[in-house]
N, C-alpha and C positions, 0 to 999 in steps of 0.2 A: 557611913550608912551600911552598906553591904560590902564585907569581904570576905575573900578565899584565900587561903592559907596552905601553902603546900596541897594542893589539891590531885588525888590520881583514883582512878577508877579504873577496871577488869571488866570484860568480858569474855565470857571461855578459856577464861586466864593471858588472855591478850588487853594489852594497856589500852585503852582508849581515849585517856586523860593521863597526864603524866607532871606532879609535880606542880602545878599552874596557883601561882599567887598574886593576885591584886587586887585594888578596891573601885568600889563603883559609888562618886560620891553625890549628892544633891547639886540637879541643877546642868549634868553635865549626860554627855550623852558616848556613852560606850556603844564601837560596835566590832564583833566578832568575823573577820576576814579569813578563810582558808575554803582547800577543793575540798568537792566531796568525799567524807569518810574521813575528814580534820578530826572530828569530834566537837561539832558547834552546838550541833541538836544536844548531845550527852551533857555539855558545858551548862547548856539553861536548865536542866533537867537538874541538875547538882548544885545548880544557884537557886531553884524554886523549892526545894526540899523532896519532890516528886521520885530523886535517888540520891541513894545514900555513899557517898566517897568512902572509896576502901581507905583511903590515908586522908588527912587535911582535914579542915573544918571551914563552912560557913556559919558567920555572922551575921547578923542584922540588927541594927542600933545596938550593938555589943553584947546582943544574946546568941548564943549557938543555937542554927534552926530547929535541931531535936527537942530543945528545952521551950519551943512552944508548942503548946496547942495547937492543934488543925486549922482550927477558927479563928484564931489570933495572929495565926501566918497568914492566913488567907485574906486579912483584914490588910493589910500592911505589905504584899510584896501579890502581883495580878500577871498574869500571863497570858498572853495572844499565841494560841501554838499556831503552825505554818499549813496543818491541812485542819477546819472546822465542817463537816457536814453536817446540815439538818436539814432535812426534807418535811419535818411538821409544819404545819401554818403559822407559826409564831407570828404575832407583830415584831416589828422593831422596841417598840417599848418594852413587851414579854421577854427577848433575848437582850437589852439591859437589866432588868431588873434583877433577871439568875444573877448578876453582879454583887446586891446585895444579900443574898442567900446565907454568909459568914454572920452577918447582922442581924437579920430578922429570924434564924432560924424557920423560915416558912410562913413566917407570921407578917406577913405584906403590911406597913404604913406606909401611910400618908405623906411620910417624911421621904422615904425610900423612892416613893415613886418623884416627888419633887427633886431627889437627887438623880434620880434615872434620870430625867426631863433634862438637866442641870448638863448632864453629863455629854446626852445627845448635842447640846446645844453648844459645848467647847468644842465638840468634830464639828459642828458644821452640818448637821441633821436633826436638827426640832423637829423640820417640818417633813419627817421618814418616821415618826412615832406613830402614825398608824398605818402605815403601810404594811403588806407580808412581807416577812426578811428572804421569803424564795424569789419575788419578785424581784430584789434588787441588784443591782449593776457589783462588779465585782469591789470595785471600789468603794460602792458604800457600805456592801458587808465587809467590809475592812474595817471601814468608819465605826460599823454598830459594834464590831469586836473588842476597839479602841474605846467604845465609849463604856461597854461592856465592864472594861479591867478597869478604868475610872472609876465606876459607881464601885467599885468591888472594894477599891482601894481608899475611898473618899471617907476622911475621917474627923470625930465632932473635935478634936485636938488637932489644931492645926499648925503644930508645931513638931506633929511627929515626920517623921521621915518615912518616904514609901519607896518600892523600887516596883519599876515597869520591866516587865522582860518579853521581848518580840523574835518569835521566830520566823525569817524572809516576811516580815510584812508585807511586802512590794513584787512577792514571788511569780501571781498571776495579774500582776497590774500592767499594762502601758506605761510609758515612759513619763507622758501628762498625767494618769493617775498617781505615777509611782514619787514625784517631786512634791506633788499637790499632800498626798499623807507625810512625807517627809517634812514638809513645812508642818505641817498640823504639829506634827510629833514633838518637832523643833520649838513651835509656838507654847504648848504644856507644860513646859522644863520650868521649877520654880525653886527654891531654895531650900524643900521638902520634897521633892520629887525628882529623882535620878533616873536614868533608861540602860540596860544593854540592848542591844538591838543586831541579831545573827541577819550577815548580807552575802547576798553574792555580788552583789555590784560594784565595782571599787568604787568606781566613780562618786557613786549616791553616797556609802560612807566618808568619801575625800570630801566634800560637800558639808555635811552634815553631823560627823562624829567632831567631839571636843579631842576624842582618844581612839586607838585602834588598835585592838589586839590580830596582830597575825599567829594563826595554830596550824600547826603540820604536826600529821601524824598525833597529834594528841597534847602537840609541846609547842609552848609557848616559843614561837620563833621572833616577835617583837611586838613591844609594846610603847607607845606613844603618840603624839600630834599626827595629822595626819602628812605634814611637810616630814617629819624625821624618819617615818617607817613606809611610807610610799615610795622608795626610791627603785629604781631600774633593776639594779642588784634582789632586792628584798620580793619586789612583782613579780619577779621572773624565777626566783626562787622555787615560790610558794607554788607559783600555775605551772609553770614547768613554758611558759613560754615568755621569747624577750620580748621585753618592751620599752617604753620611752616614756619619761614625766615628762610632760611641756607642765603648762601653768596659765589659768585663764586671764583676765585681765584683771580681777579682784586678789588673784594670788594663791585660788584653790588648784592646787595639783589635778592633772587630768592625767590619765592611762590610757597608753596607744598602743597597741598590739605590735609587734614589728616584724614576726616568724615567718610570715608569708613570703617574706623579699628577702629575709637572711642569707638564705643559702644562697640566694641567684646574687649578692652584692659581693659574695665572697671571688666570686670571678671576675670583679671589675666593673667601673661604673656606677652611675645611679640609675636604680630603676625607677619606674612612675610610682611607684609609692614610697620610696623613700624622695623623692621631688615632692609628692603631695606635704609628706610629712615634711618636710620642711620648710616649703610654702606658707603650709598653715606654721607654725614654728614662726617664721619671719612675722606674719599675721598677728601674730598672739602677740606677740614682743610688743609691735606697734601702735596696738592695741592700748597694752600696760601703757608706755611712755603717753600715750594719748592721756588716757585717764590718773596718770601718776600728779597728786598735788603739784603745784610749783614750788619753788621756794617761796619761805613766808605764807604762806596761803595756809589758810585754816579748812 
């Protein structure tokens, strides 16, 4: 569906991007992991066609993005960027429908608005299409943004392949907000429709990503599941602080900070947080064996 091919971008004659190749395929949900100034925001900006890589190329269903039309990119690959202001009175219905804008050229059907409707109603908000989108919770203007890049991308071929790209969805969300669109997100994945998705959270992408690109400094520093590139080594890497993978009882990798107590365990001893963590550690373990099938058991 969507790839990058030796990819590197400049600015001020300073790299930003560097060399970065892989694909993002239907169905599956890529998410981009590194600190501030990785070069995550530049990365979606170079996979939406919004800039243009000094080296490399993106594809999308095997065409170079320059070799489409405006209109016809916009129909097939939708973006949720990380800050959206609007202060006009929009309904929620009026901030999906600009979704189909690539389609209707300005010319509003009937059709359009049944796909808007269509659209609100996979997040989870039918019932916010007449609502004003200032009025709403920050988590539903999440939602209508999401439903937003749906109608944009929703096409009468439904066999073509589209790509979703999100930047920090979950950035001003609560932690129940921030699971709650991650399900959603997780729930839309179909056999034409792939996602990357720019996080800061480990956690939410150990959770939720099929794959996880780690980037420092602009370079791809690992790519893959989220069990092979989570590890202690690679976390600590990237943030500049140590940590620890435990693993919950389903088998999703979890990230535990550990910088606080390092220095003071180097003198000897355990300190109360590295007893917590191990606590919970013993806990977690217990847990697994609790829930781990038997033998023979289906």
């Amino acid at each position: 569906m969507l790839q990058a091919r030796n990819l590197s971008f400049y600015r001020n004659s300073t790299a930003v991007i560097s060399s970065l190749s892989f694909d993002i395929t239907p169905g599956e949900i890529v998410a981009v992991l590194g600190p501030n100034g990785a070069g995550k925001t530049t990365l979606l900006h170079l996979l939406s066609g919004s800039e243009k890589p000094a080296q490399g190329e993106v594809l999308l269903n095997g065409t170079l993005l320059p070799n489409f039309h405006s209109s016809e990119l916009a129909c097939l690959r939708s973006v949720v960027s990380q800050k959206v202001h609007l202060s006009l009175p929009y309904t929620v219905l009026d901030i999906v429908l600009l979704g189909r804008q690539p389609h209707n050229r300005g010319r509003e059907t009937e059709q359009d608005r049944a796909i808007a409707r269509l659209a609100l109603g996979n997040v989870q908000a039918a019932h916010l299409a007449d609502r004003r989108y200032t009025e709403l919770s920050g988590g539903e203007q999440q939602r209508v943004h999401v439903a937003r890049a749906l109608a944009q991308i929703a096409h009468n071929d439904s066999s073509v392949s589209r790509v979703l790209l999100l930047d920090e969805p979950t950035a001003h969300l609560d932690p129940g907000q921030s699971y709650r669109l991650m399900d959603l997100l997780r729930s839309l994945l179909s056999n034409t429709l792939g996602m990357m998705i720019v996080l800061h959270d480990v956690n939410l992408a150990a959770r939720y990503a099929d794959r996880i690109i780690l980037l420092s400094h602009g370079r791809q520093a690992g790519i893959g599941t989220p069990r092979e590139v989570l590890t202690p080594a690679s976390v600590s890497a990237l943030y500049g602080v140590e940590t620890a993978v435990l693993h919950t009882p389903d088998g999703v990798p979890m990230i535990v900070p550990l910088q606080s107590f390092v220095a003071r365990e180097e003198k000897g001893g355990e300190t109360p947080s590295a007893a917590l963590l191990r606590s919970g550690t013993e806990s977690l373990q217990s847990d697994a064996e609790h829930y781990r099938p038997k033998a023979g058991s289906r």
